[in-house]
Backbone bond lengths (Angstrom), bond angles and torsions (degrees), N, CA, C in turn:
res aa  C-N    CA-C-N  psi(-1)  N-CA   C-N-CA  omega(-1)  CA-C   N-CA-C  phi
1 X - - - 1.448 - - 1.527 109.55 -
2 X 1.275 106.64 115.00 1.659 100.49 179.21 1.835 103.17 -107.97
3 X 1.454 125.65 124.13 1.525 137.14 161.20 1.276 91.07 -47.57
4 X 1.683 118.68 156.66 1.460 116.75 161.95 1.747 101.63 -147.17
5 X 0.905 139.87 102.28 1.059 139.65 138.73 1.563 142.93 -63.71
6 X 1.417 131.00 85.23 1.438 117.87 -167.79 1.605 102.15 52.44
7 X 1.305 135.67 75.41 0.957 136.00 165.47 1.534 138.81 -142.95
8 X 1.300 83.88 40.05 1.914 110.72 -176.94 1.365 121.51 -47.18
9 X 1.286 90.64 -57.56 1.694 104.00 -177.61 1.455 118.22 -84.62
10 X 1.836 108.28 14.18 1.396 97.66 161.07 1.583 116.76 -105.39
11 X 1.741 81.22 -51.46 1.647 116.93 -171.15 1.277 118.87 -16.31
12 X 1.538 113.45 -64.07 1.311 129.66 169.42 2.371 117.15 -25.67
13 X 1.421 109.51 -62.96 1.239 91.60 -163.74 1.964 91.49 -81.02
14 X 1.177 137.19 -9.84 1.191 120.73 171.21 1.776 108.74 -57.09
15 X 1.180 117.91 -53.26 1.316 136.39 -175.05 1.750 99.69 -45.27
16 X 1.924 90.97 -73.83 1.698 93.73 -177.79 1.623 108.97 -31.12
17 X 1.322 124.94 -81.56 1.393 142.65 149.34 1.562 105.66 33.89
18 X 1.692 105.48 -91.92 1.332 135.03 -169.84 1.657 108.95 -53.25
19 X 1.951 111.47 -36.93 1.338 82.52 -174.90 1.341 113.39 -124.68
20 X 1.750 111.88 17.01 1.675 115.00 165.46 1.306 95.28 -70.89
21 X 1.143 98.73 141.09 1.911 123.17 175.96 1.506 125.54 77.73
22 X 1.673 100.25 11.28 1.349 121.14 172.37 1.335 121.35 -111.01
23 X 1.470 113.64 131.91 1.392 115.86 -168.41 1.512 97.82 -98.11
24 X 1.686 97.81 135.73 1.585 141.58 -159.48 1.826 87.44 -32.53
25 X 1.062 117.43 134.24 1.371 121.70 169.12 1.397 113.59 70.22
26 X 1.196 109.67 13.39 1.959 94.47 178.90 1.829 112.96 -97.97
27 X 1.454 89.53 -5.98 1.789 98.11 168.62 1.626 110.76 -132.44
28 X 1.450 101.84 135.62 1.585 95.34 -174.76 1.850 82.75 -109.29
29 X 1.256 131.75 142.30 1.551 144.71 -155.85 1.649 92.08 -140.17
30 X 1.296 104.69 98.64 1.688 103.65 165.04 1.571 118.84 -98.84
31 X 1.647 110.74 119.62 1.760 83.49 -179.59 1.731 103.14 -94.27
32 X 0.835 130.88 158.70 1.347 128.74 160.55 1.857 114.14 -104.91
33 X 1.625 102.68 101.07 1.663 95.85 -165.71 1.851 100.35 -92.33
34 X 1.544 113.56 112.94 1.041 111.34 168.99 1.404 124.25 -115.79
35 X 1.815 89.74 137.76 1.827 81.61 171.43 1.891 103.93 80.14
36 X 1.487 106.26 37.55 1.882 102.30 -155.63 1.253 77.40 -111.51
37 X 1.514 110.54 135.82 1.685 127.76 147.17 0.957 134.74 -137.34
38 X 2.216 104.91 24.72 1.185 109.64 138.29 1.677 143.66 -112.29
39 X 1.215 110.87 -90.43 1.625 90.54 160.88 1.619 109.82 -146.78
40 X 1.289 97.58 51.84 1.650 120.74 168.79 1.589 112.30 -39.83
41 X 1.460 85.99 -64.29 1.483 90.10 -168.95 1.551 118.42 -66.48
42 X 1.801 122.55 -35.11 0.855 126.82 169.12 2.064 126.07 -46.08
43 X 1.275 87.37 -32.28 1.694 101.73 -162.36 1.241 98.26 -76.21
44 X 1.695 126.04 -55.03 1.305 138.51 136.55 1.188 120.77 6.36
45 X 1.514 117.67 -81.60 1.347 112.58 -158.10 1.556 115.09 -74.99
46 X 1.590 111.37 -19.76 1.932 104.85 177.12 1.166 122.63 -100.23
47 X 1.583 91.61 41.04 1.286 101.77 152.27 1.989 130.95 -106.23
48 X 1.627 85.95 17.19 1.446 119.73 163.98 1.759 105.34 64.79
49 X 1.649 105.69 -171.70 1.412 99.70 -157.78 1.288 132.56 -57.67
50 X 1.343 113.01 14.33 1.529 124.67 175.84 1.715 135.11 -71.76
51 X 1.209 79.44 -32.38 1.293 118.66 161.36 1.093 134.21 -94.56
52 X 1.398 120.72 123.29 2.010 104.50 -175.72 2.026 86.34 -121.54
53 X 1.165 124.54 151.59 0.883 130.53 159.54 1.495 135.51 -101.11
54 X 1.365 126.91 113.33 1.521 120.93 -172.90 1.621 95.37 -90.62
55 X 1.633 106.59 154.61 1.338 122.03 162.36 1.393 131.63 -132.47
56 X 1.231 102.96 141.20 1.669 101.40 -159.07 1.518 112.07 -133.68
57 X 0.990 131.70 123.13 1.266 126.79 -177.13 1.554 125.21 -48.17
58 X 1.195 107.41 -34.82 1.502 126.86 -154.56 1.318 109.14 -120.77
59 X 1.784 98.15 116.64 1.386 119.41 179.80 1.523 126.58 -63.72
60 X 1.284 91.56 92.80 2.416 87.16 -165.20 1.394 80.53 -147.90
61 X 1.248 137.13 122.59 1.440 117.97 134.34 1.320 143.35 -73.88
62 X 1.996 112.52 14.00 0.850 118.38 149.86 1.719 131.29 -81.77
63 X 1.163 102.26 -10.49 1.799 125.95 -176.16 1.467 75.28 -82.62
64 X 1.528 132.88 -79.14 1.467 127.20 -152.77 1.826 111.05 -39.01
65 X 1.336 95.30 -60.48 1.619 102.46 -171.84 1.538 108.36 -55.32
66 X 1.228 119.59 -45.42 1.800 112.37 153.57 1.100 122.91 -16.91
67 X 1.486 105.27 -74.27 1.558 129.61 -146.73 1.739 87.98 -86.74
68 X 1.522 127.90 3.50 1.367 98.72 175.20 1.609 92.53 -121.12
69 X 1.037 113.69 -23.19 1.618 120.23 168.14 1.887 107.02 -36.31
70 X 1.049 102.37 -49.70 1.507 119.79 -173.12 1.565 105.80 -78.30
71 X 1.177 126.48 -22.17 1.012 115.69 -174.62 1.773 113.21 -111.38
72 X 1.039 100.42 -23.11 1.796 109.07 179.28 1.820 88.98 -78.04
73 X 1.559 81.27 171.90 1.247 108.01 172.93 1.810 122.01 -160.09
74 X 1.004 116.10 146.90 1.874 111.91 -174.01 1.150 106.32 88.53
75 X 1.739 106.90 143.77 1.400 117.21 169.08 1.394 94.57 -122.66
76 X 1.639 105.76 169.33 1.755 125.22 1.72 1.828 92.54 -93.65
77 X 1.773 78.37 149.10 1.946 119.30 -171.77 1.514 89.57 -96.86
78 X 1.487 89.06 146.15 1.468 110.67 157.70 1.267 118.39 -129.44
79 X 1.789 123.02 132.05 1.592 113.39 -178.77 1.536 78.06 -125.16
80 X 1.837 93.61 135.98 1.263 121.33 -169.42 1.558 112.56 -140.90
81 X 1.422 117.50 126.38 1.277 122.65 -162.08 1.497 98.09 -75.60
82 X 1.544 124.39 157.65 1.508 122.39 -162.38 1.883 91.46 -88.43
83 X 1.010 108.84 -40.02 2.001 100.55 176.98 1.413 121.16 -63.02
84 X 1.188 104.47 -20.99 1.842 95.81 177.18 1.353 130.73 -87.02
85 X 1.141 173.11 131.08 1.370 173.28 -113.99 1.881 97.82 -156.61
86 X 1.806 77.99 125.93 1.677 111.32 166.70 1.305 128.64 -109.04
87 X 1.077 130.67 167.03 1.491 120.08 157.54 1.537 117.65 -125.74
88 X 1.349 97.48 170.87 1.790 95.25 -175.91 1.377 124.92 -59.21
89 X 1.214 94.97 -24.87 1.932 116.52 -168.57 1.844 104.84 -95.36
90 X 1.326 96.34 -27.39 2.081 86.43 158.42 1.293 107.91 -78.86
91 X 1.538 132.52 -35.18 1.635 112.44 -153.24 1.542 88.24 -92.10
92 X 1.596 131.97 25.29 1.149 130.01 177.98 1.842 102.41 -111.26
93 X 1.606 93.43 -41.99 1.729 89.90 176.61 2.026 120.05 -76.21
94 X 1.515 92.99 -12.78 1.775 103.43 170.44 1.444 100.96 -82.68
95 X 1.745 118.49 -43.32 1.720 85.01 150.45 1.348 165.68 -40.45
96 X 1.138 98.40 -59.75 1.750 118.38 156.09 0.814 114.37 -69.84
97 X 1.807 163.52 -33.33 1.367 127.43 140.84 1.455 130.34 -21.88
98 X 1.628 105.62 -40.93 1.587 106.81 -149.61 1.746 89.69 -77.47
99 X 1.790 115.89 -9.60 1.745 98.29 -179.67 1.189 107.55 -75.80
100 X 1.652 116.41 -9.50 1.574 85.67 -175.05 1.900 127.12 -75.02
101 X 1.197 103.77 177.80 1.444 114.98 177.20 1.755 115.46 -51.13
102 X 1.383 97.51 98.86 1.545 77.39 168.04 1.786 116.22 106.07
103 X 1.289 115.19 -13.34 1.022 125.27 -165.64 1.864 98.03 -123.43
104 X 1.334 95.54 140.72 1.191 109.99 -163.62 1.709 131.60 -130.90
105 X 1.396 100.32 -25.70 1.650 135.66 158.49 1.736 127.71 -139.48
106 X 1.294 97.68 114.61 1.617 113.15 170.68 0.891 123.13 -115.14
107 X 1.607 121.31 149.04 1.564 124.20 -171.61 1.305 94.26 -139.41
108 X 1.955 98.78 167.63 1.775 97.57 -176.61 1.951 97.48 -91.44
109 X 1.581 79.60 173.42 1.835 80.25 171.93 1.648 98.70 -86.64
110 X 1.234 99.53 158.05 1.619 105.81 171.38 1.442 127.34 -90.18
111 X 1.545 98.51 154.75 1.856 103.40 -174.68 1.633 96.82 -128.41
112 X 1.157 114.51 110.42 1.263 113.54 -158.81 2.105 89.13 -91.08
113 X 1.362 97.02 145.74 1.735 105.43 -175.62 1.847 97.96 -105.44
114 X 1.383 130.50 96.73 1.126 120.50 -164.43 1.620 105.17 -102.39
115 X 1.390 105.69 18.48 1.658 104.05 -178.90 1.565 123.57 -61.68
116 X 1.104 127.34 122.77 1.093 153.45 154.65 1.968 91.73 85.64
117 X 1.567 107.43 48.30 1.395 110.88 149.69 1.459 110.35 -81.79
118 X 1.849 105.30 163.92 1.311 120.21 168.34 1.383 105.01 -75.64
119 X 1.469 103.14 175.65 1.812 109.27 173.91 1.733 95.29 -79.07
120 X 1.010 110.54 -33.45 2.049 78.50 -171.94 1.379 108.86 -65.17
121 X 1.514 112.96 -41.45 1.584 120.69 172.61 1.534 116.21 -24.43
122 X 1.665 105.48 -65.18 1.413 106.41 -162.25 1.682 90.47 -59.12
123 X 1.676 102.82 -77.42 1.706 102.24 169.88 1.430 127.68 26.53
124 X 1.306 109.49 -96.90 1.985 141.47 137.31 1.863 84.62 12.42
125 X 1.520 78.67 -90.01 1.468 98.83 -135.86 1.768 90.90 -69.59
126 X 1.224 145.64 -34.07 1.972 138.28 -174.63 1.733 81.67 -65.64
127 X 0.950 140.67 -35.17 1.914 121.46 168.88 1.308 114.05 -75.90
128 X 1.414 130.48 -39.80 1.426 114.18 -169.50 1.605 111.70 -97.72
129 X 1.525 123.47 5.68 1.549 124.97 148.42 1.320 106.75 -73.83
130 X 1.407 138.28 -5.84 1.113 121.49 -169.67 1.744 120.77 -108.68
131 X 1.072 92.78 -7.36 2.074 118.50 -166.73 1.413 86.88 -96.37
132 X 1.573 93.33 116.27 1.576 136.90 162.49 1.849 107.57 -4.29
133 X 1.110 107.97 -80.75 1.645 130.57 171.17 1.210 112.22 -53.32
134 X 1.374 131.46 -11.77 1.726 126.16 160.94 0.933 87.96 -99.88
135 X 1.044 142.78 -75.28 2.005 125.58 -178.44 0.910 100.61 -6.00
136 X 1.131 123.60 -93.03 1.747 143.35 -130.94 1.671 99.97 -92.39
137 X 1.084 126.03 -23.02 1.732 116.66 -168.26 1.253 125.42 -74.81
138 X 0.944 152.43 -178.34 2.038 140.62 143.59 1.359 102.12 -83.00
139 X 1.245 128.75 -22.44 1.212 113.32 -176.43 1.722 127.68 -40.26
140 X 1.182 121.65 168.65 1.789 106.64 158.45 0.797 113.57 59.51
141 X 1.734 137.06 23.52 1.425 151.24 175.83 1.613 106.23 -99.59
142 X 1.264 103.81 -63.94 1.522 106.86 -154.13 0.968 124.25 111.98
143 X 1.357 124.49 -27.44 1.504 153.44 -164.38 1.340 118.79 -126.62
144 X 1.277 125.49 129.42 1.411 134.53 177.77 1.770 117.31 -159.69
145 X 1.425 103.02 96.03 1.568 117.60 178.83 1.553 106.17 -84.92
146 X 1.326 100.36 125.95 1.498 102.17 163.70 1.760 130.24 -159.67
147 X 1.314 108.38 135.85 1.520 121.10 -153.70 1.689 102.56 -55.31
148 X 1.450 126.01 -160.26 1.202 110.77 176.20 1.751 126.12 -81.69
149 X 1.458 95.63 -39.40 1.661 93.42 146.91 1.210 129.67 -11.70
150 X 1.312 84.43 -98.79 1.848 103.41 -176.52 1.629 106.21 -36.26
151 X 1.348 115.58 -53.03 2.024 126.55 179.67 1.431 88.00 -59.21
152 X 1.110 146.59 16.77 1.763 139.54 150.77 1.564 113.07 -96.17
153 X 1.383 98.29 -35.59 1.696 114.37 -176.25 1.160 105.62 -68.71
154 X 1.600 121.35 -39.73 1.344 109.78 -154.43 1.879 88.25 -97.55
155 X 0.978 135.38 -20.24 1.093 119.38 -143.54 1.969 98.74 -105.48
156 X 1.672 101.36 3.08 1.424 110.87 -168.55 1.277 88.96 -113.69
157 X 1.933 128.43 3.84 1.514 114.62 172.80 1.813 106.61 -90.94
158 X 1.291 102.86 140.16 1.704 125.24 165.58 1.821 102.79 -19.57
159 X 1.003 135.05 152.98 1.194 129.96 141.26 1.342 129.82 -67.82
160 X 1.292 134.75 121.67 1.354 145.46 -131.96 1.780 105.22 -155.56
161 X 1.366 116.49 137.49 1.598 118.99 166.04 1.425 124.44 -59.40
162 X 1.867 91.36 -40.43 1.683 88.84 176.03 1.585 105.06 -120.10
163 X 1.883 95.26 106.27 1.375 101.38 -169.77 1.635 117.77 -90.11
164 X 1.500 93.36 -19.98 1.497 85.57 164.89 1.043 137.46 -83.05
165 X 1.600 120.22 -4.74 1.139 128.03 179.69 1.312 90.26 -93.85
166 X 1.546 150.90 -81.08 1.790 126.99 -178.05 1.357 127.01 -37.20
167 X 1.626 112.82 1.27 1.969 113.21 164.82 1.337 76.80 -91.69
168 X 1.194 163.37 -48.72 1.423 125.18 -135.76 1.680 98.23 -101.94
169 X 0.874 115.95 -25.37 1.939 124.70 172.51 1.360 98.59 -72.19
170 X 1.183 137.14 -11.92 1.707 137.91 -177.42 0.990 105.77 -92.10
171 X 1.376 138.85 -14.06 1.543 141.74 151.21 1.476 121.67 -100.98
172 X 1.676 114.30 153.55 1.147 103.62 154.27 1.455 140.91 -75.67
173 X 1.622 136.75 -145.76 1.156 120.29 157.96 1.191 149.04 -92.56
174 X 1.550 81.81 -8.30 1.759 110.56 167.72 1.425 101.29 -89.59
175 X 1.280 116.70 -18.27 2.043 102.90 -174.62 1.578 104.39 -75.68
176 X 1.314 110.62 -31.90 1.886 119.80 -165.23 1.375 97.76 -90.86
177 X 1.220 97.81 142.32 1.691 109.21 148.56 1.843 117.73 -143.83
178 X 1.562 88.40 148.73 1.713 101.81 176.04 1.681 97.67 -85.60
179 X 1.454 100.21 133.99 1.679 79.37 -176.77 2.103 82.21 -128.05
180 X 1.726 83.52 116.10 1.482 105.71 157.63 2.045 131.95 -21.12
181 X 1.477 95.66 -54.72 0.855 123.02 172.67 1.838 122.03 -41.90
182 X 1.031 78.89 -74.51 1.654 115.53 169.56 2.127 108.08 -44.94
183 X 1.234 115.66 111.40 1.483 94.13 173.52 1.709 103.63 -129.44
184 X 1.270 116.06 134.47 1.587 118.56 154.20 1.565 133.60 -92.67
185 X 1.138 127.84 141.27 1.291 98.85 167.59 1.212 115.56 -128.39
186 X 1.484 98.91 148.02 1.653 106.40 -162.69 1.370 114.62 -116.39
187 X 1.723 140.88 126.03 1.264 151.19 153.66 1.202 131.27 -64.75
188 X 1.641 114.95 91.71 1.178 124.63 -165.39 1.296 111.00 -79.22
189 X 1.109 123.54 165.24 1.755 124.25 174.15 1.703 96.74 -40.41
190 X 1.470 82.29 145.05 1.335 97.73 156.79 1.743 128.59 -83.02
191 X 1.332 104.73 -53.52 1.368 129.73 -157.28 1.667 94.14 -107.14
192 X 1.375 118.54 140.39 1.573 134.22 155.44 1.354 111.06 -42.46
193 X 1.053 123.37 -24.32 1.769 114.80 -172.63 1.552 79.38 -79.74
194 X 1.264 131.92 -80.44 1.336 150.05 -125.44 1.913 89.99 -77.00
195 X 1.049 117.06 -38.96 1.453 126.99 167.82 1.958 108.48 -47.59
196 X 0.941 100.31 -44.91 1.473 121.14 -169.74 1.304 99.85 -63.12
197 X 1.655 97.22 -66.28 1.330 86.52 -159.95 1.986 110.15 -75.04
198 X 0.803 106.16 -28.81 1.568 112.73 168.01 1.789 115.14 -33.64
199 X 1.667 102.54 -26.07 1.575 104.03 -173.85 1.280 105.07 -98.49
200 X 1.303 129.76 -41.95 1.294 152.94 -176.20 1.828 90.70 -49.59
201 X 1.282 111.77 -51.43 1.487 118.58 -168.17 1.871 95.21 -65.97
202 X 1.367 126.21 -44.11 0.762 147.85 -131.08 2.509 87.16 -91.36
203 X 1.221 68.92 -65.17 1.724 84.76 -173.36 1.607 103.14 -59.97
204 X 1.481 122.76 -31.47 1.682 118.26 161.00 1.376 117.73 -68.20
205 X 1.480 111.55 -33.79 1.743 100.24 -176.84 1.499 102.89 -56.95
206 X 1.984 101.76 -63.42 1.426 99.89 -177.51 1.391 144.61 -33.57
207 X 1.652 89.76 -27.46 1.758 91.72 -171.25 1.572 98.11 -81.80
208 X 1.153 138.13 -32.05 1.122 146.00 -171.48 1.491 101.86 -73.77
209 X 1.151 138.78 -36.85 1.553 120.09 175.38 1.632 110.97 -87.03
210 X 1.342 126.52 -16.97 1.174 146.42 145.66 1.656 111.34 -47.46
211 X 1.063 124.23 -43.77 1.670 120.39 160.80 1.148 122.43 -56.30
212 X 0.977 123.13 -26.55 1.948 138.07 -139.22 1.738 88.81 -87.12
213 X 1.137 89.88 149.07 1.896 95.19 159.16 1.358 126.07 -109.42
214 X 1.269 100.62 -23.64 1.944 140.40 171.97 1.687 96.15 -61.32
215 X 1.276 133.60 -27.59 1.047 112.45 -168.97 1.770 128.26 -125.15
216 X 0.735 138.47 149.41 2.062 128.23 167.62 1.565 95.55 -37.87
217 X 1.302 114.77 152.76 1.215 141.77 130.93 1.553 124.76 -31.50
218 X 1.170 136.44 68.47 1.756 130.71 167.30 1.436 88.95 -36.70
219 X 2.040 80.36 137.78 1.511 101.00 153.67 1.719 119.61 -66.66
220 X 1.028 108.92 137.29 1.784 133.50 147.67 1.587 144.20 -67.28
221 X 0.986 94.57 113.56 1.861 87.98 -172.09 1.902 87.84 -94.83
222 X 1.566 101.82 129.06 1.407 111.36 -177.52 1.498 91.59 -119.36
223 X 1.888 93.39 170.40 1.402 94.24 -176.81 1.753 123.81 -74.83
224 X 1.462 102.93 9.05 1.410 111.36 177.20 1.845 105.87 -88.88
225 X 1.371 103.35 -20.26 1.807 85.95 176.84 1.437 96.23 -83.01
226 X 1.120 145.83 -10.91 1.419 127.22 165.35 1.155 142.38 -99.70
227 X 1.143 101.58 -8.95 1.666 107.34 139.98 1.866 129.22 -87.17
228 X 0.882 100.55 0.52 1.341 109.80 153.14 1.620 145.59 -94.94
229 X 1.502 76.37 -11.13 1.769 116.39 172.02 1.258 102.22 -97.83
230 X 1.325 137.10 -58.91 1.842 136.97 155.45 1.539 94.98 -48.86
231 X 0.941 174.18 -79.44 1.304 148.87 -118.09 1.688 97.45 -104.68
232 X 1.546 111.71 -13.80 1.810 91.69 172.28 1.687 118.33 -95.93
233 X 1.237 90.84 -6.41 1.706 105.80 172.82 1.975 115.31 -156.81
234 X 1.256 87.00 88.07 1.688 87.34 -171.52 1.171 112.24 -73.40
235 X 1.113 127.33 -3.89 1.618 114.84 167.86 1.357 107.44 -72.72
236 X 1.318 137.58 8.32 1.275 147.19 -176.04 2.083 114.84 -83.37
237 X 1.773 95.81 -15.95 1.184 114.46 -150.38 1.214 100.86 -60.79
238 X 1.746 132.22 -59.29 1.224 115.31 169.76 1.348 136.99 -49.65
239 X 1.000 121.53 -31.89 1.361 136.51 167.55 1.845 117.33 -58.10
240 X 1.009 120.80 -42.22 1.694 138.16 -158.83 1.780 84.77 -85.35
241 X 1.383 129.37 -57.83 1.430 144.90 150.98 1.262 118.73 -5.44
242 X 1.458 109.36 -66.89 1.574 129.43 171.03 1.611 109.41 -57.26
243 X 1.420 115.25 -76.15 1.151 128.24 163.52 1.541 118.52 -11.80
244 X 1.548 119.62 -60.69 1.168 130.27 -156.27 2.244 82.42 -99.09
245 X 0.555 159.48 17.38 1.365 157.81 -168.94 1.607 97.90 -136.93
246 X 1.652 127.93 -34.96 1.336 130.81 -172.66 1.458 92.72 -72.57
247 X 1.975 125.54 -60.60 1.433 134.57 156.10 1.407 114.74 9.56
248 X 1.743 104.66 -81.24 1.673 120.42 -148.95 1.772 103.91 -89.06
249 X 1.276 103.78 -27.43 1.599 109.23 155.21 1.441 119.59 -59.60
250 X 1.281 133.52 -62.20 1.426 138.81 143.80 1.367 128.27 -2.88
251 X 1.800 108.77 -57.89 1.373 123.54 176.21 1.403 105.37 -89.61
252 X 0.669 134.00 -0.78 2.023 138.45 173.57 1.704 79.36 -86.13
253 X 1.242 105.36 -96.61 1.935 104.98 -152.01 2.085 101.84 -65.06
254 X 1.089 115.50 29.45 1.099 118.61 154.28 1.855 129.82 -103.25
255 X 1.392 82.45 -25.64 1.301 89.02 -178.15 1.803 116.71 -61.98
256 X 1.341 123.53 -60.72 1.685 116.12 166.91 1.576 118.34 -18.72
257 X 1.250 89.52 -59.09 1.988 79.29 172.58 1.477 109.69 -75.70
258 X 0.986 147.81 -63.80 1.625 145.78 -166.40 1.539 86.22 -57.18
259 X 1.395 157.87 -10.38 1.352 123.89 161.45 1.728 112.47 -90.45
260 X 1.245 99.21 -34.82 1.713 94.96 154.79 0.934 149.04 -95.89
261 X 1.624 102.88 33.56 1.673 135.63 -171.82 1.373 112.56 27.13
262 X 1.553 119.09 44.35 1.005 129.55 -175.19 2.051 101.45 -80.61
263 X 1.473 107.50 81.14 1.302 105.44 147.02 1.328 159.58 -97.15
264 X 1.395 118.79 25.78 1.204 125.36 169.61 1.736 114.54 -107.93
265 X 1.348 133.25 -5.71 1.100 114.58 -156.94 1.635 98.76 -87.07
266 X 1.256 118.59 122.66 1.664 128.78 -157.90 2.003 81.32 -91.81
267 X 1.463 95.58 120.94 1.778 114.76 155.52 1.354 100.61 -77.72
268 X 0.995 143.06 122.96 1.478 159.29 -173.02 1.559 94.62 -111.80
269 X 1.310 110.23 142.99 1.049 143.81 177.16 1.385 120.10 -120.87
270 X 1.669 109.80 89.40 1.569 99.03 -161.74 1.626 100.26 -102.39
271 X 1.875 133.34 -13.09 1.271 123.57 164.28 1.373 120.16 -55.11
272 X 0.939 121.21 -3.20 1.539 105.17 -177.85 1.634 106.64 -115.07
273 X 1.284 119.23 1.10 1.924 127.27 145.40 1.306 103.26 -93.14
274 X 1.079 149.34 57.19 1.284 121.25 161.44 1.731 83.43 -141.18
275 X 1.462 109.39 174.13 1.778 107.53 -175.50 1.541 95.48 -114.80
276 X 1.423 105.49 140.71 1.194 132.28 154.78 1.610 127.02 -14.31
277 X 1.076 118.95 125.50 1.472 106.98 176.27 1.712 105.55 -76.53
278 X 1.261 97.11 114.78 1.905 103.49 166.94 1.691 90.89 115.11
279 X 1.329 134.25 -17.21 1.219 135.20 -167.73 1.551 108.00 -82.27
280 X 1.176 111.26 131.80 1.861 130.07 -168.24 1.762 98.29 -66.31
């Protein structure tokens, strides 16, 4: 199930992606385009009967995942963000994880696409691939497979901003797995503004599932995993610096909304859909 919001100019090579190297009918791909006023749905649909497209008036991608919940059927499900790119042969190895014993949600590992980022960007991001809780989480994938179980777990959590981070707190660590196999790749901000605001979005979801009583505790990156991360590789030091300075900036222009528990207003990140200058 892929959400789609205004997502024309991505949608397409995720789609291509999913069903080169797949034989005709072995994936049924629902997008649910909500809230579209560009040509989502159009780009979507010629990609022929493999695809069925739902439409929805209303811009929520929590309304979408509803409205496709209700309409799909069969496990194991995949909810897949419309900017990230899959292939046929991961949503085959997030299959076969999900038979094993005990396991209930799998995600791919990530391939981060850092073309035509700034230097603080990459910066950012060579520290936050490296912190414990992006390792190990589903979060920050794009991707989240899960057997019928798990489609009980997720569908009995609160509605929340950061939904991929309450699927990965909805399991334990024996229920999840990162499966190697499996790769996504993901387009991080380009630009420091767009970086910014990506955290800012990031530091409101958190505080809000951090309120909850309904829910686990999200992990925390404190200032002790980064100095423990600087002391196992100190050439890391400028970088870990940035990182922890990108943080407390984050929680400053986060705060206005977390006092007016303003959680829905989605910071969009539109540098990391758009193509590269010089890029084919």
């Amino acid at each position: 199930m892929v959400p789609a919001h205004n997502e024309a100019a991505v949608i397409g090579r995720l789609l291509r992606g999913l069903l080169d190297g797949a034989a005709p009918g072995e994936f049924s791909v629902l997008v649910v385009a909500n809230g579209c006023t560009d040509d989502t749905v159009a780009v979507s649909s010629a990609f022929g009967p493999d695809v069925t497209v739902l439409e929805s008036p209303v811009a929520s991608k929590a309304a979408a995942l509803k409205a496709g919940d209700a309409a799909a059927s069969g496990f194991p499900r995949l909810y897949v963000d419309a900017d990230v790119e899959l292939t046929a042969s991961g949503v085959r190895a997030l299959a076969a994880a999900l038979e094993r014993s005990g396991t209930h949600a799998a995600a791919p590992a990530r391939a981060l696409d850092m073309t035509g980022a700034s230097w603080p960007v990459r910066w950012y991001y060579d520290v936050w691939t490296m912190l414990p809780s992006v390792r190990e989480g589903l979060f920050g994938r794009g991707v989240v497979a899960v057997d019928a179980e798990g489609h009980r777990r997720l569908a009995a959590l609160p509605s929340v901003m950061a939904d991929d981070l309450a699927a990965s707190i909805a399991f334990t660590a024996a229920e999840r797995v990162i499966v190697p196999e499996a790769r996504v790749v993901i387009r991080p901000s380009r630009t420091f503004a767009d970086l910014l605001r990506r955290r800012v979005r990031a530091v409101t979801s958190v505080t809000e599932v951090e309120g909850r009583d309904d829910m686990p505790a999200p992990p925390r990156t404190g200032l002790s995993d980064l100095v423990r991360l600087t002391r196992s590789r100190p050439s890391l030091a400028p970088k870990t610096a940035l990182f922890a300075a990108v943080a407390v900036l984050a929680k400053l222009r986060a705060r206005r909304a977390v006092r007016r528990g303003d959680y829905s207003t989605w910071l969009r990140d539109e540098s990391s859909r758009t193509q590269p200058t010089g890029e084919a």
